[in-house]
Backbone as JSON Lines, residues from 0, in Angstrom:
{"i":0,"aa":"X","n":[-4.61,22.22,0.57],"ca":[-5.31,21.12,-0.08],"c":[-4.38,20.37,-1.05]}
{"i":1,"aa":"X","n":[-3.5,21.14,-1.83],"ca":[-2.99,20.94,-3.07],"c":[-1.44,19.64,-2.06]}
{"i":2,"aa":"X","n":[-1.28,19.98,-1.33],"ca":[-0.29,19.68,-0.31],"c":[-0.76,18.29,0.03]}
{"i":3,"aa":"X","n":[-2.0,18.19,0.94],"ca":[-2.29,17.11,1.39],"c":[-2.4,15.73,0.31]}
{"i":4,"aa":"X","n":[-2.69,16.48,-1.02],"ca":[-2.47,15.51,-1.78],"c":[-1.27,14.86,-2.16]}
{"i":5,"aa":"X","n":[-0.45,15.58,-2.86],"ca":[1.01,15.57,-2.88],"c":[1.79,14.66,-1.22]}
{"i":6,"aa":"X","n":[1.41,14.73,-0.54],"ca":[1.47,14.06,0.89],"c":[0.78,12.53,0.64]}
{"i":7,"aa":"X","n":[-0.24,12.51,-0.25],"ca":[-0.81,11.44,0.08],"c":[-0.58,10.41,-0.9]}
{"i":8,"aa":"X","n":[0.16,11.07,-2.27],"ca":[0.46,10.37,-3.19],"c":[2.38,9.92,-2.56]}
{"i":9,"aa":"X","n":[2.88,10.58,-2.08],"ca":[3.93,10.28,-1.86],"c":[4.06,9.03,-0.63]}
{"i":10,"aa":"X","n":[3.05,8.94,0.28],"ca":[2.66,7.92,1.46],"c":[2.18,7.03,0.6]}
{"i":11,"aa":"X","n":[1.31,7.13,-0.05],"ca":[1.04,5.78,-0.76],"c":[2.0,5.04,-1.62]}
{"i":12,"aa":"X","n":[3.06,5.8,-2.55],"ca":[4.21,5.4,-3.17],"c":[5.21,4.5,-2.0]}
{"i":13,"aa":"X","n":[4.9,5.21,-0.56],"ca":[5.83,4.02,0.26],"c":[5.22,3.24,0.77]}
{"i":14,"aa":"X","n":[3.96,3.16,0.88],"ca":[3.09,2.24,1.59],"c":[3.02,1.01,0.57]}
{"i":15,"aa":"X","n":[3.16,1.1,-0.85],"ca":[2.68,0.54,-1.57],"c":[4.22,-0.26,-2.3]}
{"i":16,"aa":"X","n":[5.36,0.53,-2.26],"ca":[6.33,-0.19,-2.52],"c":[6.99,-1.25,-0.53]}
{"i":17,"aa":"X","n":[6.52,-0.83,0.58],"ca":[7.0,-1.65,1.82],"c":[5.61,-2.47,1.31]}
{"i":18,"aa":"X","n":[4.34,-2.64,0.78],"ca":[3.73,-3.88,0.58],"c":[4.46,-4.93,-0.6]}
{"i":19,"aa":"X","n":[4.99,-4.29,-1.49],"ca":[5.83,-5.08,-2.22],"c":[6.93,-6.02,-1.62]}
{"i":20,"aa":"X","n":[7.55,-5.32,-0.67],"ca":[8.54,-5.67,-0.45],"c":[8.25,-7.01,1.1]}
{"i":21,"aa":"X","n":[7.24,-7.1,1.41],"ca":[6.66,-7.92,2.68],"c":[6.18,-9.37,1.64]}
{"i":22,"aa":"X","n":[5.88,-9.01,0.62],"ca":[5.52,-10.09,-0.72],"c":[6.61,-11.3,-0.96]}
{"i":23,"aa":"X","n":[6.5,-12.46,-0.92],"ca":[7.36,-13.33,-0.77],"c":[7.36,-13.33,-2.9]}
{"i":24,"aa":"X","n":[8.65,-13.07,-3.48],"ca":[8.66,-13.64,-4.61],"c":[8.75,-11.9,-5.19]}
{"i":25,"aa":"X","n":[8.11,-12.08,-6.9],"ca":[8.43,-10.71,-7.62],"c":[7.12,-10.62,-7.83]}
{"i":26,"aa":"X","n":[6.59,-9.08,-7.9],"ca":[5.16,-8.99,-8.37],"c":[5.3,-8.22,-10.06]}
{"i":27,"aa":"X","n":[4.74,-8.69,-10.6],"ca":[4.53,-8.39,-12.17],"c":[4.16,-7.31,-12.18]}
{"i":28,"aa":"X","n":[4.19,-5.86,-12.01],"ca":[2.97,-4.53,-11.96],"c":[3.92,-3.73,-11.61]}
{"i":29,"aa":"X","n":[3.72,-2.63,-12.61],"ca":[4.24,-1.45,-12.7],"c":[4.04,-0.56,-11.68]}
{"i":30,"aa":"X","n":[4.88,0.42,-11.46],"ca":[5.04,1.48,-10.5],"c":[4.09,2.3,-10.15]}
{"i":31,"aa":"X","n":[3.02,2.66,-11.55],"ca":[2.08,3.56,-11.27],"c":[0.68,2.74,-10.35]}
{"i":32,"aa":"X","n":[1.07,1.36,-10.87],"ca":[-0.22,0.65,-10.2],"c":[0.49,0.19,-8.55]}
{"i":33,"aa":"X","n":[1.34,0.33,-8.39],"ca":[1.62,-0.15,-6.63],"c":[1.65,1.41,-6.14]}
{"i":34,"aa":"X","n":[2.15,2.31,-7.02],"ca":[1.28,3.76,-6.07],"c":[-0.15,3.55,-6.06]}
{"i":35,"aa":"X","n":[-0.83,3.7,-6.95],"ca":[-2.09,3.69,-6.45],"c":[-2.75,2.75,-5.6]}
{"i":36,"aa":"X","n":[-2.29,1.2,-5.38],"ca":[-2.84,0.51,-4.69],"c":[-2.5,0.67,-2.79]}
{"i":37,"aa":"X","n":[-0.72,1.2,-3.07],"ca":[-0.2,1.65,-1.96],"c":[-1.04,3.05,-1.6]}
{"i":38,"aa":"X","n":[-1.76,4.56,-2.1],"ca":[-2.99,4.96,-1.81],"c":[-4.35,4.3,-1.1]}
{"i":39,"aa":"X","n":[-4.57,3.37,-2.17],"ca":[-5.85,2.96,-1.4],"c":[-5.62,2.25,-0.24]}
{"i":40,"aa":"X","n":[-4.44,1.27,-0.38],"ca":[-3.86,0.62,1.05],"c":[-3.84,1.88,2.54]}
{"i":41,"aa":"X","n":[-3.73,3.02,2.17],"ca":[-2.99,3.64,3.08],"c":[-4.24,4.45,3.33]}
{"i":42,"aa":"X","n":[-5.45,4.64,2.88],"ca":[-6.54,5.39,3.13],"c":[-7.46,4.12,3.75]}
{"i":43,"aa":"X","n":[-7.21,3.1,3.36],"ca":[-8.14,1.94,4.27],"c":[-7.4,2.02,5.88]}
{"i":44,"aa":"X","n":[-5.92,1.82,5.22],"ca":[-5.74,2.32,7.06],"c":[-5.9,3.25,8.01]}
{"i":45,"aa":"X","n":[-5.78,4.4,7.34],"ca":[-6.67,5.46,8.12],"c":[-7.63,5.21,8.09]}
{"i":46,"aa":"X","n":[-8.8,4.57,7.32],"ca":[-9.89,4.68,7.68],"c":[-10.32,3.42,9.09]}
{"i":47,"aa":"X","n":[-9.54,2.64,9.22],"ca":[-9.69,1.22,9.78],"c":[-9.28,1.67,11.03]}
{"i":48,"aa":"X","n":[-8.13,2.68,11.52],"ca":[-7.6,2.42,12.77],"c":[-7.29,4.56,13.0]}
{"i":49,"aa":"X","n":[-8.14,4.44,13.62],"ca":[-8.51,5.79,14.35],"c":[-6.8,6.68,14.98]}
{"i":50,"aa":"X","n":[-6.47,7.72,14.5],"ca":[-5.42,8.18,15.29],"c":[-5.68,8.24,16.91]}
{"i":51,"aa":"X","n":[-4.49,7.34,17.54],"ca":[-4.7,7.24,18.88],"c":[-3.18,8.01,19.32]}
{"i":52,"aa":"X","n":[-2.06,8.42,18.82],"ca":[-1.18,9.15,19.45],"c":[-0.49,10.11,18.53]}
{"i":53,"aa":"X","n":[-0.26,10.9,19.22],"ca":[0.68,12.26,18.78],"c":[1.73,12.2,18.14]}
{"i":54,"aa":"X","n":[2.61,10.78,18.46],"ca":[3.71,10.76,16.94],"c":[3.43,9.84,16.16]}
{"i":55,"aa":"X","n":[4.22,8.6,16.08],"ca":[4.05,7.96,14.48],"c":[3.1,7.05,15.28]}
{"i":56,"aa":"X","n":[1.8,6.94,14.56],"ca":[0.95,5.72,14.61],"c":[1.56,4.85,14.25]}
{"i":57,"aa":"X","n":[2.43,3.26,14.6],"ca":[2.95,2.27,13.81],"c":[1.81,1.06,13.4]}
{"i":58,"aa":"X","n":[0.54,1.05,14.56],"ca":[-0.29,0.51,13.81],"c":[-0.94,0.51,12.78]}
{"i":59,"aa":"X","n":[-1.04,1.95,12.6],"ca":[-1.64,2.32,11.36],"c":[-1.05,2.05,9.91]}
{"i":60,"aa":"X","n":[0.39,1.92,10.2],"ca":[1.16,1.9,9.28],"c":[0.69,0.53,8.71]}
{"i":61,"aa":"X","n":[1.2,-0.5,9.94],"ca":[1.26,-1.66,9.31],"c":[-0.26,-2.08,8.55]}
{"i":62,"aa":"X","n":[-1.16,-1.55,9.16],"ca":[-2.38,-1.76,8.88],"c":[-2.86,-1.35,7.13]}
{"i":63,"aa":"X","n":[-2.29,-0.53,7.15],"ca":[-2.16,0.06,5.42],"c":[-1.12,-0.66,4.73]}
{"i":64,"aa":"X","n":[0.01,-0.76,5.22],"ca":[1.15,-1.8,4.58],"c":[0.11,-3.42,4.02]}
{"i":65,"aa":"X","n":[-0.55,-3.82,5.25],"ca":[-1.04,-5.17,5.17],"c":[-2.22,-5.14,3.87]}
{"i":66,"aa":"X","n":[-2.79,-3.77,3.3],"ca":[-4.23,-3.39,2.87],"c":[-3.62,-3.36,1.63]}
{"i":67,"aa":"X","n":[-2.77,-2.45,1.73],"ca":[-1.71,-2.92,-0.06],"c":[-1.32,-4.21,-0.39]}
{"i":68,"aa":"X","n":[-0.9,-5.02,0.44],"ca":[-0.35,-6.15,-0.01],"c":[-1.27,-7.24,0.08]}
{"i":69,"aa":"X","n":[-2.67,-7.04,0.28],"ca":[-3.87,-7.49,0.21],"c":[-4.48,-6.69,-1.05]}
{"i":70,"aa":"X","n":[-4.43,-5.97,-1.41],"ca":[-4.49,-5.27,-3.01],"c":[-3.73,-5.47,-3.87]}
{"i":71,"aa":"X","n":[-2.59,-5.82,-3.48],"ca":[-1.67,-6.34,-4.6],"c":[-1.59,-7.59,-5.07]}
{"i":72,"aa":"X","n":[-1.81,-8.95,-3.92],"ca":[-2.24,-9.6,-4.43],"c":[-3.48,-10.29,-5.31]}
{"i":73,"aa":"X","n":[-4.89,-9.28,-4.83],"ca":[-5.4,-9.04,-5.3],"c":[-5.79,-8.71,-7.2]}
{"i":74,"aa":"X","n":[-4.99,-7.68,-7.28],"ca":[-4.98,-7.5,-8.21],"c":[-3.74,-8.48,-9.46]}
{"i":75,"aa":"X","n":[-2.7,-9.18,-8.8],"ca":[-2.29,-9.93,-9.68],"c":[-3.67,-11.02,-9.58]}
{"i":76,"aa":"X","n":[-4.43,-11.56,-8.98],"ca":[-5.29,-12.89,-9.16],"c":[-6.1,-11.83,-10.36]}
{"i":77,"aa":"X","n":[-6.71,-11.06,-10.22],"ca":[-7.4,-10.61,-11.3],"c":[-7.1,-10.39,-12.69]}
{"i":78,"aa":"X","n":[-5.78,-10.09,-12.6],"ca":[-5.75,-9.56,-13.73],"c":[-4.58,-10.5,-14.35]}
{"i":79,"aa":"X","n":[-4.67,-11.57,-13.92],"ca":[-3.49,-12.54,-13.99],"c":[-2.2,-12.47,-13.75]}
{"i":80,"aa":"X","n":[-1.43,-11.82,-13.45],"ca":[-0.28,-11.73,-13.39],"c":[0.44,-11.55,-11.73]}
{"i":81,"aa":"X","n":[0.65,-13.09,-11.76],"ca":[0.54,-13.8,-10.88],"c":[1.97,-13.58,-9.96]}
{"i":82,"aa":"X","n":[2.43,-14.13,-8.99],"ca":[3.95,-13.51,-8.19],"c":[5.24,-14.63,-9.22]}
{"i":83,"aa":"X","n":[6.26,-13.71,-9.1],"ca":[6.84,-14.93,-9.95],"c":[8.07,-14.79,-8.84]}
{"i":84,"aa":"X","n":[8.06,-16.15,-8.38],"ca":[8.88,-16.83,-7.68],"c":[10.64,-17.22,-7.78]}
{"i":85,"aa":"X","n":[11.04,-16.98,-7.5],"ca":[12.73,-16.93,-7.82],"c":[13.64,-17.26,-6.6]}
């Protein structure tokens, strides 16, 4: 149990920094908040797209990649801190 978590915080830390990085510009938000959004990104994709093969799902990936960076922008409109462009 203790594992799957540790697994799931570490998938979301990459799910959530490759949504950063698909982001045209700089996003204002600290590390602890693109892990967690890269989490929820990465549990919407499992939840959205059913395991259909035995090695790397790449849909799934992108599908959680796309869910973070739909949370990330997200959360800069909310909380203001908006992409800063360079």
């Amino acid at each position: 149990m203790i594992l799957a978590v540790i697994g799931t915080i570490i998938f979301g830390a990459i799910i959530g920094m490759l949504a950063r990085a698909v982001l045209p510009g700089r996003q204002s938000i600290s590390a602890p908040i693109t892990v967690i959004l890269g989490i929820i990104g990465a549990v919407v994709g499992y939840w959205i797209m059913p395991e259909n093969t035995n090695g790397v799902d790449w849909l799934r990936w992108v599908v959680s990649i796309a869910a973070a960076a739909a949370l990330t922008v997200g959360y800069g409109m909310v909380t203001g801190n908006k992409q800063v462009h360079r």
